[in-house]
N, C-alpha and C positions, 0 to 999 in steps of 0.2 A: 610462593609468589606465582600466578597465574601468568601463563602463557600467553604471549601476544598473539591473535590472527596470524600474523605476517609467517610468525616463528614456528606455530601451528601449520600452517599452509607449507612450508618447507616438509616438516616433515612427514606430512600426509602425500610429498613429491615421493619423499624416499621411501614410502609403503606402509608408513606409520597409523595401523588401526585404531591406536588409544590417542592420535592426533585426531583425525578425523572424528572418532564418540565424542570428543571435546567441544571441537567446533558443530557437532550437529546439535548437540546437546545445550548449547550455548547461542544459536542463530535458528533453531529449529523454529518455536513459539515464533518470535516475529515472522518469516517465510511464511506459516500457515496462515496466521491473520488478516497479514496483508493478503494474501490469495484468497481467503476465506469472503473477505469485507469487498474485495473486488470482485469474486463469482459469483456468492452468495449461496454455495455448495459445497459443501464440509468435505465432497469424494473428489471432488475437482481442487479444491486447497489441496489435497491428502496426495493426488496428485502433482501438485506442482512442486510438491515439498521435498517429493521424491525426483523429481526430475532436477530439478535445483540441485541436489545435493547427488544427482549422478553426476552431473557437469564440474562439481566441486573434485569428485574422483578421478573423472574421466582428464581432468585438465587443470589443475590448480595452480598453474604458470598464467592461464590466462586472466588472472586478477595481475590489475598492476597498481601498487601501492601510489604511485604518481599520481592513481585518477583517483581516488579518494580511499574511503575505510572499505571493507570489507566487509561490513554489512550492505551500504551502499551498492557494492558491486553486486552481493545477492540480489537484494532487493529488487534492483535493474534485471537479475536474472529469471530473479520470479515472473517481473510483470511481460517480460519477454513470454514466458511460459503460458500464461493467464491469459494475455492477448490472443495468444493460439488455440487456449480453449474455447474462448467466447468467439472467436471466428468461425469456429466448427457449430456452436451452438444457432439455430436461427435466432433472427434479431428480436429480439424481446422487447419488455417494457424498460430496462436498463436504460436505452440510448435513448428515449423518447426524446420530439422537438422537447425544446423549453420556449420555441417563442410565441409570446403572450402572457407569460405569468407575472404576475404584477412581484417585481423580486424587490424586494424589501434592504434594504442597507444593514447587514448582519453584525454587529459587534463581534470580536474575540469572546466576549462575555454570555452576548447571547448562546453563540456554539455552544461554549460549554455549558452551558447552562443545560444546552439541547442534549449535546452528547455527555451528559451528566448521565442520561438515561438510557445509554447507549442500549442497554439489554434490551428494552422495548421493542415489540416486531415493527412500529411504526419507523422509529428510528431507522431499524434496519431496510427496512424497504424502500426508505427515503433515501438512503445513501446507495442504495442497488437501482434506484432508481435515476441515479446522475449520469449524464454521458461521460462515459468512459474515462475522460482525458480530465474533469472533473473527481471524480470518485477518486481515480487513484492517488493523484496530491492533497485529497483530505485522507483517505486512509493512511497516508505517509504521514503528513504536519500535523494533524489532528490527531487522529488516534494510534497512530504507533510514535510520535513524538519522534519522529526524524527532523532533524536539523533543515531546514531551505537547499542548502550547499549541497549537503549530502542526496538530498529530495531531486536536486536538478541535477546531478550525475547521476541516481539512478534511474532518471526519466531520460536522458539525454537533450535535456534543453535546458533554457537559460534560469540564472537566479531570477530576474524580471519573472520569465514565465510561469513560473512556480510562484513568485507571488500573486499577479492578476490572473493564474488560473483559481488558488485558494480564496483569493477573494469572492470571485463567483462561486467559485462551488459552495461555499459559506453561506452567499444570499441564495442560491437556487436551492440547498439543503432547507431553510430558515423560511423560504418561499411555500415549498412542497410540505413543511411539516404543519406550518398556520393552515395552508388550503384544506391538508387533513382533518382539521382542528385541533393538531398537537402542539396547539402556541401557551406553554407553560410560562412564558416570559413574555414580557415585553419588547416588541421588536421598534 
């Protein structure tokens, strides 16, 4: 039977090395991704992945199972971390305005449709291309399949804002990929 987080986290308190290879082992892939699809730099994920899971060492009391899972609580951890990287970074084409783009009413279907092709550099660019607060709740709901609940504890804001942020990010994703002329689907 597989160890819970919670059970795990106890014993990575009491010094438990084969607890913690467990959980890294187990929450690592998603931490990089999300960081990866948020930077858009494989040394900077690789980065946060390790900072993440220093804070996991350093303090595993401070996950409280009250405020949701524990991947959730990473997750929140990571984009803590990320945010501090792209703060250091000058402002890029990342945060570009969006106002003026004629954004298009995006279906669930179309997404996927889009991020069917996720591998594509256009794709990726397109999703590095969203302001910030954008990017990271499709890189949560979209492409690492986190729950809303989960998504707005580790954003710390509301279930609402986690959906009408997705919503946009969806039409200013689906906006950016036509204007590319990467409109595979009908929008």
């Amino acid at each position: 039977m597989e160890e819970s987080d919670s059970v795990l986290l106890r014993q990575v308190a009491s010094g438990s090395e084969e607890a913690f290879v467990t959980l890294y082992r187990r929450h690592q892939g998603r931490v990089f991704r999300f960081a990866l699809r948020m930077s858009g730099d494989e040394a900077a994920a690789e980065e946060v992945v390790q900072e993440v899971f220093l804070t996991v060492i350093r303090g595993p009391v401070r996950y409280d199972t009250a405020r949701g899972s524990f991947a959730a609580w990473l997750l929140g951890v990571a984009r803590n971390h990320v945010l501090k990287i792209l703060e250091r970074e000058p402002r890029s084409t990342r945060d570009v305005e969006t106002a003026g783009l004629d954004v298009p009413d995006a279906s669930a279907d179309v997404l996927a449709s889009l991020l069917a092709r996720e591998g594509s550099e256009a794709v990726k660019r397109a999703v590095l291309s969203l302001p910030c607060a954008y990017r990271e709740v499709l890189a949560l709901c979209d492409l690492e399949e986190v729950d809303y609940t989960d998504a707005a504890r580790a954003l710390g804001c509301s279930l609402g804002t986690i959906r009408s942020r997705l919503h946009r990010a969806r039409n200013l994703l689906a906006a950016k990929l036509i204007a590319a002329g990467h409109n595979g689907c009908t929008v």
